[in-house]
PyMOL Python script that loads the backbone (N, CA, C, O; Angstrom):
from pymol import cmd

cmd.read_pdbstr("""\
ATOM      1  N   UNK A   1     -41.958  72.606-130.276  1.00  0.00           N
ATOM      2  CA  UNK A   1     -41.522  73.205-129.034  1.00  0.00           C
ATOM      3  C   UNK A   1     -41.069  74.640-129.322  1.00  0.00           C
ATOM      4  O   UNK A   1     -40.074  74.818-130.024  1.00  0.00           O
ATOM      5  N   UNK A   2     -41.772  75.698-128.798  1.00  0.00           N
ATOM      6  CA  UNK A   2     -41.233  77.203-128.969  1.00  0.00           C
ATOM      7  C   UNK A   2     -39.708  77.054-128.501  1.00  0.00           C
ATOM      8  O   UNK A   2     -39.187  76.100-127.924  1.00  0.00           O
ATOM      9  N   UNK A   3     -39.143  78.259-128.909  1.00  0.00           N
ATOM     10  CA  UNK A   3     -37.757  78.716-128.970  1.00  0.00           C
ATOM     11  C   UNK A   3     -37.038  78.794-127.097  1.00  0.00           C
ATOM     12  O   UNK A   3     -36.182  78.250-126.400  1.00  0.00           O
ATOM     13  N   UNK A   4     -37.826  79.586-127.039  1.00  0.00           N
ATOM     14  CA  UNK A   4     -37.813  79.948-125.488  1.00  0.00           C
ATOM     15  C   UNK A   4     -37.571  78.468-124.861  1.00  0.00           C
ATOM     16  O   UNK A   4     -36.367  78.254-124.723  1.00  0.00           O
ATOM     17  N   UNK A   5     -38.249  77.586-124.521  1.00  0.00           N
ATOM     18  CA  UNK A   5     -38.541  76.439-124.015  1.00  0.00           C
ATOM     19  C   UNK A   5     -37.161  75.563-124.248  1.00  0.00           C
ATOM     20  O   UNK A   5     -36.384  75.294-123.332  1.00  0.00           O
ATOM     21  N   UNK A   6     -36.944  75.075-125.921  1.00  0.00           N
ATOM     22  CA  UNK A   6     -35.506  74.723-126.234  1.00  0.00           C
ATOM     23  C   UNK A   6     -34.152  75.333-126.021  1.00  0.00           C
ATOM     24  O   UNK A   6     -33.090  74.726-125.882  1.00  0.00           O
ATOM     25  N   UNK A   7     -34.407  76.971-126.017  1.00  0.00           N
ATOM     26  CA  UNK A   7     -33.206  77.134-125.663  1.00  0.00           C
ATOM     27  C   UNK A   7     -32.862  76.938-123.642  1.00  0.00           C
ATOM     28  O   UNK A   7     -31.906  76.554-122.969  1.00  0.00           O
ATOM     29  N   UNK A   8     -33.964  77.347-123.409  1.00  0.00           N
ATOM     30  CA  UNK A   8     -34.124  76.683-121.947  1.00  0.00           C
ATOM     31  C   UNK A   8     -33.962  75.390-120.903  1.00  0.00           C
ATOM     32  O   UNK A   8     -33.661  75.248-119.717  1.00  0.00           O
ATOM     33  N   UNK A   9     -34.301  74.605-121.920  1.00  0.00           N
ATOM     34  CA  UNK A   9     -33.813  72.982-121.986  1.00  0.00           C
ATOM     35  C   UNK A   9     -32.198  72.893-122.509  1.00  0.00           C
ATOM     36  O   UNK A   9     -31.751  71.818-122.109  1.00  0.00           O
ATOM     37  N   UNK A  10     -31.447  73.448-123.061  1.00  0.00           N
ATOM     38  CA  UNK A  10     -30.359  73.512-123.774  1.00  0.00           C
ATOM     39  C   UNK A  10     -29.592  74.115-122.461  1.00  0.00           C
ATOM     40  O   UNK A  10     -28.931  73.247-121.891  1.00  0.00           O
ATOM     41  N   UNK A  11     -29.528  75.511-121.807  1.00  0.00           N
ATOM     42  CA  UNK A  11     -29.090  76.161-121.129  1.00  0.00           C
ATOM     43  C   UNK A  11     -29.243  74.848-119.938  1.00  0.00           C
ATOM     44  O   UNK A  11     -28.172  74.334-119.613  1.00  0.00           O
ATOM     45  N   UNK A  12     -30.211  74.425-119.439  1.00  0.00           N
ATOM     46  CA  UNK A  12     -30.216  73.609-118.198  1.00  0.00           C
ATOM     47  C   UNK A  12     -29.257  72.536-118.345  1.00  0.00           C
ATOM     48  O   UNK A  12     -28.377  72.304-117.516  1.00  0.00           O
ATOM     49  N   UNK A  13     -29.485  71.722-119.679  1.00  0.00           N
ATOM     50  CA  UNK A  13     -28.931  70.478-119.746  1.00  0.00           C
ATOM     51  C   UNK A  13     -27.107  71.408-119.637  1.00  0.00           C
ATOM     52  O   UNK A  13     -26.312  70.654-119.076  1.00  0.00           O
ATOM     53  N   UNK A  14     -26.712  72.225-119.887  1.00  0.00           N
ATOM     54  CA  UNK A  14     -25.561  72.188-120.310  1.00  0.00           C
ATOM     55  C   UNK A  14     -24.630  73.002-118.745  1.00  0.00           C
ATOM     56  O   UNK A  14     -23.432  73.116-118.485  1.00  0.00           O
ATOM     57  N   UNK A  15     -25.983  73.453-117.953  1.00  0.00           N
ATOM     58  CA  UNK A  15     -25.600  73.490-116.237  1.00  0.00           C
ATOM     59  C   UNK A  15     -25.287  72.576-115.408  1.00  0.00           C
ATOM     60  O   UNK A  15     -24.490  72.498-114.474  1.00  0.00           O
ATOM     61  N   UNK A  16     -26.504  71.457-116.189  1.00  0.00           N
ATOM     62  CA  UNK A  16     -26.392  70.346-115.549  1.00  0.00           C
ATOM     63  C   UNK A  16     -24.728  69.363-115.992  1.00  0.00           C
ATOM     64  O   UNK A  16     -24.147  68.653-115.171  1.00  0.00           O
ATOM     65  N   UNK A  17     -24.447  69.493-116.852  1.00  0.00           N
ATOM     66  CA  UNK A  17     -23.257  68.724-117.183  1.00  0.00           C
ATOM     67  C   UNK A  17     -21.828  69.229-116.744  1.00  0.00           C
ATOM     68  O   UNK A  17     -20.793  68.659-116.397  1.00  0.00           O
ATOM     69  N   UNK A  18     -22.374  71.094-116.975  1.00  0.00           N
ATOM     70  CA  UNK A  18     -20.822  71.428-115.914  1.00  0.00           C
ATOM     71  C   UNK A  18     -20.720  71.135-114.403  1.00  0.00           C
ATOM     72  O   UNK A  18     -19.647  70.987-113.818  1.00  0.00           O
ATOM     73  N   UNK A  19     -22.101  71.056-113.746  1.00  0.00           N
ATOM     74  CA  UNK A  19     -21.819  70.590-112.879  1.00  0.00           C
ATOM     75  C   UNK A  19     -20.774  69.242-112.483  1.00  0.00           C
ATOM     76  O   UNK A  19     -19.771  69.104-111.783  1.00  0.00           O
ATOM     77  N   UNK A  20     -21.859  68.092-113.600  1.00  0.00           N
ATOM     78  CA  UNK A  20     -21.238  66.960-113.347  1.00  0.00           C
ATOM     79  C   UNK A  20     -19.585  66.835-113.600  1.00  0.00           C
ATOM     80  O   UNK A  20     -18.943  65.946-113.040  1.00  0.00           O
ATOM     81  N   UNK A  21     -19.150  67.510-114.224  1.00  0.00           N
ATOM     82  CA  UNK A  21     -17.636  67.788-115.040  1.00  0.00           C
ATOM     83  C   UNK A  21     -16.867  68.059-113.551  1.00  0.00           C
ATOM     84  O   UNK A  21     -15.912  67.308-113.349  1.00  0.00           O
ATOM     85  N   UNK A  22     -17.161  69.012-112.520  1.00  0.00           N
ATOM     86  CA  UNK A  22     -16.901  69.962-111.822  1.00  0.00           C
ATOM     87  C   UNK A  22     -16.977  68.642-110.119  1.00  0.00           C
ATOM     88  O   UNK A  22     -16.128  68.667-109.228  1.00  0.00           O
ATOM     89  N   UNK A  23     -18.122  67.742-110.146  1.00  0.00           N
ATOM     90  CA  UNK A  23     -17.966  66.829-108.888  1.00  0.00           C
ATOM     91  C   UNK A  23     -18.105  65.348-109.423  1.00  0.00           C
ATOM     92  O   UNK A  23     -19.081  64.845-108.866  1.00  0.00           O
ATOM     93  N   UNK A  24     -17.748  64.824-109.935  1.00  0.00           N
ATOM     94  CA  UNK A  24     -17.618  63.634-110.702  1.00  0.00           C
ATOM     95  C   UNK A  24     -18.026  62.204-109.737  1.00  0.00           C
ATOM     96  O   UNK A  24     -18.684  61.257-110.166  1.00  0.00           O
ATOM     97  N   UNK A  25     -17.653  62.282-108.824  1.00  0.00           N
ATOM     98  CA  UNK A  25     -17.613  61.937-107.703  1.00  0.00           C
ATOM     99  C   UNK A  25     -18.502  61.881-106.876  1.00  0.00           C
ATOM    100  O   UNK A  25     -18.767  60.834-106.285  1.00  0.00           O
ATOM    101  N   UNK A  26     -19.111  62.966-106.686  1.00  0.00           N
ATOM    102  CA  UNK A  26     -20.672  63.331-106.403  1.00  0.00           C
ATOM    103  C   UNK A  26     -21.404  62.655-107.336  1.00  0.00           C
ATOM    104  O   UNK A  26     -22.056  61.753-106.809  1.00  0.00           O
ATOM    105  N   UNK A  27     -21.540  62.735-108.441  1.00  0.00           N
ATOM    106  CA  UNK A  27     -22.865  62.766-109.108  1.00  0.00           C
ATOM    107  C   UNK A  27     -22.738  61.225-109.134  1.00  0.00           C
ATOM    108  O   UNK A  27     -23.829  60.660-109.066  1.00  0.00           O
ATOM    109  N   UNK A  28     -21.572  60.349-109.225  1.00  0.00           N
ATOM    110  CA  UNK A  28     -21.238  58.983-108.786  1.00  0.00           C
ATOM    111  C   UNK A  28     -22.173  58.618-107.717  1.00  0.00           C
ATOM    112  O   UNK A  28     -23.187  57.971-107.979  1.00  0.00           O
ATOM    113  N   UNK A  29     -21.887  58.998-106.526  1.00  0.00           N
ATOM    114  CA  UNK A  29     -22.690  58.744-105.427  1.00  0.00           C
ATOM    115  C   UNK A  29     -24.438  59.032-105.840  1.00  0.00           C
ATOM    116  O   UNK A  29     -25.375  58.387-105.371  1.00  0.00           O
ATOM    117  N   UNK A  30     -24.507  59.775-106.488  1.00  0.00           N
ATOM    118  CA  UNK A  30     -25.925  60.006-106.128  1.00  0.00           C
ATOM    119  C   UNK A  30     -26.839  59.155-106.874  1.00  0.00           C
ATOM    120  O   UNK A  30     -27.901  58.601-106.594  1.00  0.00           O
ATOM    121  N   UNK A  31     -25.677  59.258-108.514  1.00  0.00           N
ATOM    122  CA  UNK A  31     -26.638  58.092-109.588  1.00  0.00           C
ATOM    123  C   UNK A  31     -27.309  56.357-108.533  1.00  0.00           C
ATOM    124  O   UNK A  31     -28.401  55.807-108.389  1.00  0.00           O
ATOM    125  N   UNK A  32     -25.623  56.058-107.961  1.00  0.00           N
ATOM    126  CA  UNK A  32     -25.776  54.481-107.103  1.00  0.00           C
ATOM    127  C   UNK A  32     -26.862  54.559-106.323  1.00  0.00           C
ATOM    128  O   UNK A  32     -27.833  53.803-106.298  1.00  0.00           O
ATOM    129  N   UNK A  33     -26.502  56.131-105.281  1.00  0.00           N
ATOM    130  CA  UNK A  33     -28.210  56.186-103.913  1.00  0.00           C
ATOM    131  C   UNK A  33     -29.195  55.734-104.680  1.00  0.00           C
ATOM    132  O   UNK A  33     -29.646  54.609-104.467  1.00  0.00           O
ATOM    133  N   UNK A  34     -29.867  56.805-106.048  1.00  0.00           N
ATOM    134  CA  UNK A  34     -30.823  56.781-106.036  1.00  0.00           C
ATOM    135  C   UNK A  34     -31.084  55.316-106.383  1.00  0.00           C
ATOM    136  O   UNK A  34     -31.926  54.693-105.736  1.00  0.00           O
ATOM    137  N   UNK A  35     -30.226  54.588-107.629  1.00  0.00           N
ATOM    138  CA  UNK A  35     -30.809  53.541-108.033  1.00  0.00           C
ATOM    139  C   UNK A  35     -31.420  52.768-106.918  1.00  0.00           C
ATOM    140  O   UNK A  35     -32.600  52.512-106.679  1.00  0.00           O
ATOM    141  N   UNK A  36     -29.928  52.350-106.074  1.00  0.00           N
ATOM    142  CA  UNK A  36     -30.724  51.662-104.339  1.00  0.00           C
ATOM    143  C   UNK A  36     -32.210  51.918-104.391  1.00  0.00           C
ATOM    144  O   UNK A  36     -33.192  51.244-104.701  1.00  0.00           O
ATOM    145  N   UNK A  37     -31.939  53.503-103.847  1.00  0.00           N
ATOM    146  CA  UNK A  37     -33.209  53.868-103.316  1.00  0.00           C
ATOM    147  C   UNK A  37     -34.973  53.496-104.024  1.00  0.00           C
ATOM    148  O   UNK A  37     -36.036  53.561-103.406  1.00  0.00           O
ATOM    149  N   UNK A  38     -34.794  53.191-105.193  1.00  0.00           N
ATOM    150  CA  UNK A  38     -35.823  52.919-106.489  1.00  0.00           C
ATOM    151  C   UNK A  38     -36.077  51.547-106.098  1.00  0.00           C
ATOM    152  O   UNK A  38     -37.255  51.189-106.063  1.00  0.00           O
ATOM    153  N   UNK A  39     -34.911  50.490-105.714  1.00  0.00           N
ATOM    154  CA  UNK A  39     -35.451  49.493-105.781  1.00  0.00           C
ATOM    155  C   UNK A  39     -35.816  49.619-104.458  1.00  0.00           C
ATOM    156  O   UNK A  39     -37.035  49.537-104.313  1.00  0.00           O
ATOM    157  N   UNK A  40     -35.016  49.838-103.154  1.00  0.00           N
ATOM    158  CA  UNK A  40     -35.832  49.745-101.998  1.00  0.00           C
ATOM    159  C   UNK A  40     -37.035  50.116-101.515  1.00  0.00           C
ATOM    160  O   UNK A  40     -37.565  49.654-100.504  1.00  0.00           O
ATOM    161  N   UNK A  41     -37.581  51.156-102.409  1.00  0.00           N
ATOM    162  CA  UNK A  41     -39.163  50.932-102.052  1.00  0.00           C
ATOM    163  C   UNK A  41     -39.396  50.953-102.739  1.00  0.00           C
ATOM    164  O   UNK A  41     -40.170  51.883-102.969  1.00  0.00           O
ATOM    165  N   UNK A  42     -39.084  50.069-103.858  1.00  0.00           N
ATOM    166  CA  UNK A  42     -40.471  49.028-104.792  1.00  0.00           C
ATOM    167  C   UNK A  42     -41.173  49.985-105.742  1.00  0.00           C
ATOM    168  O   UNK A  42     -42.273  49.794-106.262  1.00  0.00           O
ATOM    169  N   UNK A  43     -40.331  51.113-105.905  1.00  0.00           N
ATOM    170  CA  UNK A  43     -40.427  52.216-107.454  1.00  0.00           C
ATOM    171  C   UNK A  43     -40.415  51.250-108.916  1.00  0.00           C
ATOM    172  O   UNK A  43     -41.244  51.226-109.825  1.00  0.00           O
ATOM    173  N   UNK A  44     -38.859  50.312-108.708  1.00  0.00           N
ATOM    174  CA  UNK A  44     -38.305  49.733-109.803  1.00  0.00           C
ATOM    175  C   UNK A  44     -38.429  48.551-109.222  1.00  0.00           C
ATOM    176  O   UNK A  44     -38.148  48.674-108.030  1.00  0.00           O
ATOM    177  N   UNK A  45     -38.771  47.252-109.549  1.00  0.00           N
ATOM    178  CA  UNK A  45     -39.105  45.293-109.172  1.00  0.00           C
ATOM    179  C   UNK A  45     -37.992  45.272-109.246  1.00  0.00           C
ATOM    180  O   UNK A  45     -37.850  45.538-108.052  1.00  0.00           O
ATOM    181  N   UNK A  46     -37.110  45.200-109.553  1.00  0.00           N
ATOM    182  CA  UNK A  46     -35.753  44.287-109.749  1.00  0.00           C
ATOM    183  C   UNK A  46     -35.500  43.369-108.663  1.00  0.00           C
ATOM    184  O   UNK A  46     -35.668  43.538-107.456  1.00  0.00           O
ATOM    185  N   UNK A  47     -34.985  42.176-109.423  1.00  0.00           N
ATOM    186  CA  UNK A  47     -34.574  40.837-108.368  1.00  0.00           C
ATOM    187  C   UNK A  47     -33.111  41.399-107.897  1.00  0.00           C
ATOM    188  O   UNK A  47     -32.573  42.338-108.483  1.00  0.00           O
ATOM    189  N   UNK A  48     -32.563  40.775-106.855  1.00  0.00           N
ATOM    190  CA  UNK A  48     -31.686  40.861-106.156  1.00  0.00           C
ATOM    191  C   UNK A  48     -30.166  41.031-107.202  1.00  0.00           C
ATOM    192  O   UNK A  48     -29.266  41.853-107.031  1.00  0.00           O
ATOM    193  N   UNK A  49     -30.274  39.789-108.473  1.00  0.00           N
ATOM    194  CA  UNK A  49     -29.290  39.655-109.200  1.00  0.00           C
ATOM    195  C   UNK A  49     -29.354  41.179-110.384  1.00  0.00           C
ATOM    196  O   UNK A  49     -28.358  41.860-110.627  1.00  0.00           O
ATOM    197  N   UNK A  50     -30.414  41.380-110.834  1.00  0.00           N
ATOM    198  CA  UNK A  50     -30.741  42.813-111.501  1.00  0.00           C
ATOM    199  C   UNK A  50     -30.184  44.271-110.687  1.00  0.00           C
ATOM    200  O   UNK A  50     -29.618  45.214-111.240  1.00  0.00           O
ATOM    201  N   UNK A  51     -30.370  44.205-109.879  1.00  0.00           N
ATOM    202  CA  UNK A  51     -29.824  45.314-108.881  1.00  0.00           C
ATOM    203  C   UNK A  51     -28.760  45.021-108.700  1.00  0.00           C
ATOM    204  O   UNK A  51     -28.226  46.129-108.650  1.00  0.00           O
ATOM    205  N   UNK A  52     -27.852  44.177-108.526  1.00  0.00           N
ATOM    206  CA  UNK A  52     -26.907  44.116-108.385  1.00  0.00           C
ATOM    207  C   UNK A  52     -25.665  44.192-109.779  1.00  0.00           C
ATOM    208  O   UNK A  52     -24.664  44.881-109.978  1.00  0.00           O
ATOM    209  N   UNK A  53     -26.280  43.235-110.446  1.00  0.00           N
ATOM    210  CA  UNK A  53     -25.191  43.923-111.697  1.00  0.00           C
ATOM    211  C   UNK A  53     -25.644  45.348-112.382  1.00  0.00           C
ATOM    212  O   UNK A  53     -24.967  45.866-113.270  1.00  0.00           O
ATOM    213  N   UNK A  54     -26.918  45.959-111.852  1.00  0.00           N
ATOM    214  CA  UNK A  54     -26.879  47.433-112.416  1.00  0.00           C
ATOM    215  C   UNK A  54     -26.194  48.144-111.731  1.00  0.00           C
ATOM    216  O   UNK A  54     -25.449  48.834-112.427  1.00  0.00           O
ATOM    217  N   UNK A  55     -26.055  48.363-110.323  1.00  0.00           N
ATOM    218  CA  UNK A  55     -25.329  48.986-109.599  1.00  0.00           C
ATOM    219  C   UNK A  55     -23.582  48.862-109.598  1.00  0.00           C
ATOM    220  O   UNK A  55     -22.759  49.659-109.149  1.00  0.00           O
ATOM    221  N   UNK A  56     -23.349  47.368-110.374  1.00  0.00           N
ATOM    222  CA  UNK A  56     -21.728  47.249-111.082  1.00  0.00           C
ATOM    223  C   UNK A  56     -21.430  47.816-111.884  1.00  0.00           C
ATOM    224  O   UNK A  56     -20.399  48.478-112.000  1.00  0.00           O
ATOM    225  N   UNK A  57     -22.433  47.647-112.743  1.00  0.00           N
ATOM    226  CA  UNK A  57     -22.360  48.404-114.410  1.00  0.00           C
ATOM    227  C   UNK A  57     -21.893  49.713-114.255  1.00  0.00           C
ATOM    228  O   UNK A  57     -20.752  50.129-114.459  1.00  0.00           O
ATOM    229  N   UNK A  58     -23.289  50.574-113.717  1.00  0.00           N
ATOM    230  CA  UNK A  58     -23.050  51.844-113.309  1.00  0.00           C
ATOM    231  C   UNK A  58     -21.646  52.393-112.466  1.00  0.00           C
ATOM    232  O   UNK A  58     -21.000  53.374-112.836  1.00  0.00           O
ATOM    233  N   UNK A  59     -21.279  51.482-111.148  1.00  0.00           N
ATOM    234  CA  UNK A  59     -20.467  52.026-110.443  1.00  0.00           C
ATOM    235  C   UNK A  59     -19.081  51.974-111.911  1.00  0.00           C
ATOM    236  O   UNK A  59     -18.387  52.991-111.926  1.00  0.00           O
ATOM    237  N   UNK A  60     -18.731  50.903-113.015  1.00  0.00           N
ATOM    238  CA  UNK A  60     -17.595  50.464-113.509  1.00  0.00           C
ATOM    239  C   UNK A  60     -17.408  51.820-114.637  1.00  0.00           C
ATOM    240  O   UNK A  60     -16.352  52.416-114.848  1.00  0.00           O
ATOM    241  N   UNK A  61     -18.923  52.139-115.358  1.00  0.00           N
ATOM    242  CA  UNK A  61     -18.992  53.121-115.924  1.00  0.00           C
ATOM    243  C   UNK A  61     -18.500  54.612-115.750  1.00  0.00           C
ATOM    244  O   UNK A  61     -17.909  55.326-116.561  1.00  0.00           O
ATOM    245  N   UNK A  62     -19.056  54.967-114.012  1.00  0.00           N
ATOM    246  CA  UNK A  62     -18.927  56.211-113.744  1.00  0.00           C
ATOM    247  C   UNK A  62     -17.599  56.312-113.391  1.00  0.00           C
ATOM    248  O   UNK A  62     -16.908  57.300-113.639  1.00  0.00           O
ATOM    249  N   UNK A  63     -17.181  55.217-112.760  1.00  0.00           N
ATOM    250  CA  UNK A  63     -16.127  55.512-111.906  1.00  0.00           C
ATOM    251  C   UNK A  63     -14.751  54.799-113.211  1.00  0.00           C
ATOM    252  O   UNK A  63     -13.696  54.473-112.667  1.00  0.00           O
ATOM    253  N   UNK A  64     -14.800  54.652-114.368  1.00  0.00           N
ATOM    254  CA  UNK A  64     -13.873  55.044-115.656  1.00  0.00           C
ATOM    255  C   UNK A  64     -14.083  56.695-115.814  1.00  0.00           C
ATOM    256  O   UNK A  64     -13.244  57.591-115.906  1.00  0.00           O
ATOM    257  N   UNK A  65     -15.340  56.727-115.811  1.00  0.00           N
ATOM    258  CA  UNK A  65     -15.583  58.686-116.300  1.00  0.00           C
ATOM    259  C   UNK A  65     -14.812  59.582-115.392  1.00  0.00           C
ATOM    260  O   UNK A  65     -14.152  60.608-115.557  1.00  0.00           O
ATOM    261  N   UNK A  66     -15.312  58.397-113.783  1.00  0.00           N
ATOM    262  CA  UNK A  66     -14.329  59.644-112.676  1.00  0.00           C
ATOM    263  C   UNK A  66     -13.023  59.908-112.591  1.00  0.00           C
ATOM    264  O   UNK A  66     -12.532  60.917-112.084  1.00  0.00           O
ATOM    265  N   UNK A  67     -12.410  58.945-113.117  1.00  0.00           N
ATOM    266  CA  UNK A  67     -11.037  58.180-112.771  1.00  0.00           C
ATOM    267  C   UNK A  67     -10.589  59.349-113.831  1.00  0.00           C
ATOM    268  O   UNK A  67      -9.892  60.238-113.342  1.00  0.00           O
ATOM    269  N   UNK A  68     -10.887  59.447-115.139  1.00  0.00           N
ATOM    270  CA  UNK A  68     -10.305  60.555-116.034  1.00  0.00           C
ATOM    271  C   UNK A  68     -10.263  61.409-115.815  1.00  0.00           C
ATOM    272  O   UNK A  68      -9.382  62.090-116.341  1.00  0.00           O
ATOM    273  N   UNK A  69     -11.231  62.040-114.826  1.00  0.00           N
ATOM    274  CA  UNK A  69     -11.222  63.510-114.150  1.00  0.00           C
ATOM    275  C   UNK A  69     -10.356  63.898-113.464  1.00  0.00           C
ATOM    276  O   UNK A  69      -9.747  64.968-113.475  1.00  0.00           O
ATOM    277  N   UNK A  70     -10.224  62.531-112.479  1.00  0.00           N
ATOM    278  CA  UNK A  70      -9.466  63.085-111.286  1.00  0.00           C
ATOM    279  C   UNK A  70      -7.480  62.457-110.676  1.00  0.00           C
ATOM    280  O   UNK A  70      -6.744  62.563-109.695  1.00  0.00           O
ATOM    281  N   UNK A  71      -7.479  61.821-112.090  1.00  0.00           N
ATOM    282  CA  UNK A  71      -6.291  61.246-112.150  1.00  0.00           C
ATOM    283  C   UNK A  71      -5.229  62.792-112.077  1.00  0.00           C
ATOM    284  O   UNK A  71      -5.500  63.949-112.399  1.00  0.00           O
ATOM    285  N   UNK A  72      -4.507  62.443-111.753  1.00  0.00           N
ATOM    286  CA  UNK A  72      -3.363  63.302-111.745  1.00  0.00           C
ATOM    287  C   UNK A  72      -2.459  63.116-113.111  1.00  0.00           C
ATOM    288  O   UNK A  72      -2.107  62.054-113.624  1.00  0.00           O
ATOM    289  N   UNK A  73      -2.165  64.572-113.583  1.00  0.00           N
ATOM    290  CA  UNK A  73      -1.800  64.523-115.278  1.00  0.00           C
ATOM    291  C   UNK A  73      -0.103  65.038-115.088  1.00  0.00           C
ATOM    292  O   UNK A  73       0.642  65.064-116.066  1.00  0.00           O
ATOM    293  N   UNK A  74       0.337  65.407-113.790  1.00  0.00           N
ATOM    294  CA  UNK A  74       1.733  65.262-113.884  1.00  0.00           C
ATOM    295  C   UNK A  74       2.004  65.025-112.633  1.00  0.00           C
ATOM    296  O   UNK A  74       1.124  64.941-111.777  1.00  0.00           O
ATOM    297  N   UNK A  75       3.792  64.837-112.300  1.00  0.00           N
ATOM    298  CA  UNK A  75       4.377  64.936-111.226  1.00  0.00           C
ATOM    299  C   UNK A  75       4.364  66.570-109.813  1.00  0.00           C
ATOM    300  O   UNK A  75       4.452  67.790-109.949  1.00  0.00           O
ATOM    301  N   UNK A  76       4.236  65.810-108.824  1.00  0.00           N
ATOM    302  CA  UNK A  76       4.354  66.928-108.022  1.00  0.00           C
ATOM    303  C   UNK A  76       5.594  67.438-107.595  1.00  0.00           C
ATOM    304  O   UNK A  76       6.481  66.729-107.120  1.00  0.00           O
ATOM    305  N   UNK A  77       5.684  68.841-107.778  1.00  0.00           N
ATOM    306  CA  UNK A  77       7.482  69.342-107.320  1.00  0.00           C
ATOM    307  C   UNK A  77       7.524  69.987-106.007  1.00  0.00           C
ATOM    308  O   UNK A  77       6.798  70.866-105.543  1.00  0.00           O
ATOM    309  N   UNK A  78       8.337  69.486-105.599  1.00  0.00           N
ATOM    310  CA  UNK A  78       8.720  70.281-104.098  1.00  0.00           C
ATOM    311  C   UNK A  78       8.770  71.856-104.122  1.00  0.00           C
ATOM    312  O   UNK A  78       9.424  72.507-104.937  1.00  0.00           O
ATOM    313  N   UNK A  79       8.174  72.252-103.353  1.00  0.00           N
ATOM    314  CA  UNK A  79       8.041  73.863-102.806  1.00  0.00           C
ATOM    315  C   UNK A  79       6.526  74.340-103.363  1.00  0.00           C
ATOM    316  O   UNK A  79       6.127  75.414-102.912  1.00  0.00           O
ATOM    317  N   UNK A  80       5.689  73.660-104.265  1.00  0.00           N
ATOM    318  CA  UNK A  80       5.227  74.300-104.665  1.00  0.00           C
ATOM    319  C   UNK A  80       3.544  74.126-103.871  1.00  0.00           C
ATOM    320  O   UNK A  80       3.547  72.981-103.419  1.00  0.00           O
ATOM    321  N   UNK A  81       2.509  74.629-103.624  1.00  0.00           N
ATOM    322  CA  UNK A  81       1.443  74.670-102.960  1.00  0.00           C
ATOM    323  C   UNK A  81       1.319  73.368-102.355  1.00  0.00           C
ATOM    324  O   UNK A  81       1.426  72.384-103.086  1.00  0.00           O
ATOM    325  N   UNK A  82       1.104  73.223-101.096  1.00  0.00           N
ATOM    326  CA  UNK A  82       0.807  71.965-100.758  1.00  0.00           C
ATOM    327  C   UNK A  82       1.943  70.741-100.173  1.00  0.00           C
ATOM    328  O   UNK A  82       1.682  69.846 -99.369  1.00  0.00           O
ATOM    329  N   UNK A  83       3.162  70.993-100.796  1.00  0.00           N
ATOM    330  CA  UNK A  83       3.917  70.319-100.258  1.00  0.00           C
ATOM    331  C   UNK A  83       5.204  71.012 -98.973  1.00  0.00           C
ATOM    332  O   UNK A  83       5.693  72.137 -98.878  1.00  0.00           O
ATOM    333  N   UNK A  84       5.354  70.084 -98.365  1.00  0.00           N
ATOM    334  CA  UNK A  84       5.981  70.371 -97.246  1.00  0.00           C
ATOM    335  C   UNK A  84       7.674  70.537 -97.474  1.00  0.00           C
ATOM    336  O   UNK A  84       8.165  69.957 -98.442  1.00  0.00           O
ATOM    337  N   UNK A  85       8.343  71.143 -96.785  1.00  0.00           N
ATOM    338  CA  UNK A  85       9.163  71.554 -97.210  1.00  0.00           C
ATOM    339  C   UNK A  85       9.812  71.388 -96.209  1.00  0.00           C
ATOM    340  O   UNK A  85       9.491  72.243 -95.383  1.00  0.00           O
ATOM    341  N   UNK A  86      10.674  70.633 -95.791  1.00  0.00           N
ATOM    342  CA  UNK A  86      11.236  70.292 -94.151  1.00  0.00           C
ATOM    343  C   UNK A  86      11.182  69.876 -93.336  1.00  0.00           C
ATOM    344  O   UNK A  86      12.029  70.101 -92.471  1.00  0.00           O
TER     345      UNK A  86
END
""", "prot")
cmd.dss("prot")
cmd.show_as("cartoon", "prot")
cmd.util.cbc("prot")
cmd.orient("prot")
């Protein structure tokens, strides 16, 4: 693979991941649509029980990945952006 090409593939993949870093949440939703969407028109066979524990798996997976993102890492103090004051 020329240089150009890898570092090109390198630059994308690493857009693509700040994205995901950046909506965690999003990219949650979209992994679950599409899977749905694969089996609902008959892209991917899966039986009813296959689709269903992939779409657990996945949701238990992403949504540990999301949960680290978007947990809150301290206490909130009064006055400061956002909270009400009176």
């Amino acid at each position: 693979m020329p240089d150009s090409t890898r570092n090109y593939s390198r630059a994308a993949f690493r857009a693509f991941v700040k994205h995901v870093r950046a909506e965690p949440v999003a990219f949650q939703g979209v992994i679950q649509a599409t899977l749905a969407l694969l089996v609902g028109f008959g892209v991917l066979t899966w039986t009813t029980e296959q689709t269903g524990l992939t779409l657990a798996l996945t949701a238990a997976i992403l949504g540990f990945l999301t949960r680290r993102k978007v947990t809150p890492s301290g206490r909130a103090v009064a006055g400061r952006a956002g909270a009400r004051t009176g």
